[in-house]
N, C-alpha and C positions, 0 to 999 in steps of 0.2 A: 020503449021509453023507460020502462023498469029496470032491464038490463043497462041501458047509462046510469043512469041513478045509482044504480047499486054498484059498479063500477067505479064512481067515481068517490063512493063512501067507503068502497076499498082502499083505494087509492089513497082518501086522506087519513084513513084511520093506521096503514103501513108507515105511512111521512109522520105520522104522529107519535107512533110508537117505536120506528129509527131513531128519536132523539132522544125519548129515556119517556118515562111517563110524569105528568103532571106534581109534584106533592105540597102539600099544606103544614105537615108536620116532620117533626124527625122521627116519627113513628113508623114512616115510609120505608126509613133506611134498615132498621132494628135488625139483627142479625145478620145481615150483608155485607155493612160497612160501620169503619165508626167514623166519629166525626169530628172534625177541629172546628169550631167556631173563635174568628178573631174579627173584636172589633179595635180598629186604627183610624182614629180621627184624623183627621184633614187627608190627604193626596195618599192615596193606597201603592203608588207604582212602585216604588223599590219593591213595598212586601210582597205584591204579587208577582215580581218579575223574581224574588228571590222563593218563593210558593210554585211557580213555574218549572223554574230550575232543579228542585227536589221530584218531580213528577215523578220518575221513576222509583223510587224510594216509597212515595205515596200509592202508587199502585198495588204494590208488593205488599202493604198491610193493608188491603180494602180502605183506604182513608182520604174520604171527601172534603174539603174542604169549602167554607163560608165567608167571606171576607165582609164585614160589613164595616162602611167609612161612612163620613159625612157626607160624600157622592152618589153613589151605588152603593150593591151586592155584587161584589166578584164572585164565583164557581166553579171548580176543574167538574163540577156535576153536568153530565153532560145534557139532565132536560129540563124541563120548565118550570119554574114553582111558582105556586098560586103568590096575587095579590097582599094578602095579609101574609104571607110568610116571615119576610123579614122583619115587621113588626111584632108579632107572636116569637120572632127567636131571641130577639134584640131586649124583649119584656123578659122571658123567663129565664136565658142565660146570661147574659150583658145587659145588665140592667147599671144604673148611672154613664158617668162620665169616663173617659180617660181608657188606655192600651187596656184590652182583656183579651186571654187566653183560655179557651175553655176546648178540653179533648172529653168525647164521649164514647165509652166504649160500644162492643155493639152489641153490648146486651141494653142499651139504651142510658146506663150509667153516666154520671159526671167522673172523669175519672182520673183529671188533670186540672188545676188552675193555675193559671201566674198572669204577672202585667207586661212579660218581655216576652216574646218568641228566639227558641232556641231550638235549632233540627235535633242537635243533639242530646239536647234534654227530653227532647219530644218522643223522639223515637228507641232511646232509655226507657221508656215509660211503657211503649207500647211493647217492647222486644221483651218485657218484665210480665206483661198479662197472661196469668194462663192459657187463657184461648191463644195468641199469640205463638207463644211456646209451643201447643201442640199444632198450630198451623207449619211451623218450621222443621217438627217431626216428621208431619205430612209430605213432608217438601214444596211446599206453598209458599216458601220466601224465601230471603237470604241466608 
């Protein structure tokens, strides 16, 4: 009976940790990845399907992205995030009304704002960061 049990705690703790692990903060990401946080009031689908269409782009700088609308949180993140997350991101980055842009580096920094979304403003920004620049020496990007 102990060997099911313990089998079957395998079993969900693998299925668990396939989809990425749990997080609460963006503390989670810090040094891995950075991060774009946008919030778009009313229907998200254009910006996600044009957030979609960049994927590879976004892979290539470690860069996760957040979408929060009056709907949902959209995520290219591939695992779970606790309960109060989107309220604790929504309070400390996007905080009022109205289009916001926020890129954090991944040293955990603010590192970008505006109230439009632009690829090519965006990823100017990031192709500019240090770290960035020596990831491309490395040959870790484009």
């Amino acid at each position: 009976m102990h060997k099911l049990t313990a089998f079957f705690l395998l079993l969900y703790t693998a299925i668990s940790c396939a989809q990425g692990p749990s997080v609460s903060t963006l503390k989670d990401f810090q040094w891995k990845n950075r991060i774009l946080l946008l919030n778009i009031p009313g229907n998200p689908d254009n910006a996600v399907n044009e957030l979609l269409k960049l994927a590879p782009q976004f892979a290539e700088r470690d860069l996760l992205w957040f979408l929060f609308s009056d709907e949902a949180l959209e995520t290219n993140y591939g695992g779970e995030v606790s309960d109060n997350f989107p309220a604790d991101i929504k309070n400390s980055y996007l905080p009022g009304e109205g289009t916001k842009i926020v890129l954090i580096g991944k040293d955990g920094e603010v590192k970008y704002t505006a109230n439009t979304f632009s690829a090519k403003t965006l990823f100017q920004r990031i192709d500019s960061m240090p770290m960035r620049r020596h990831e491309m020496r490395q040959g870790s990007g484009p």
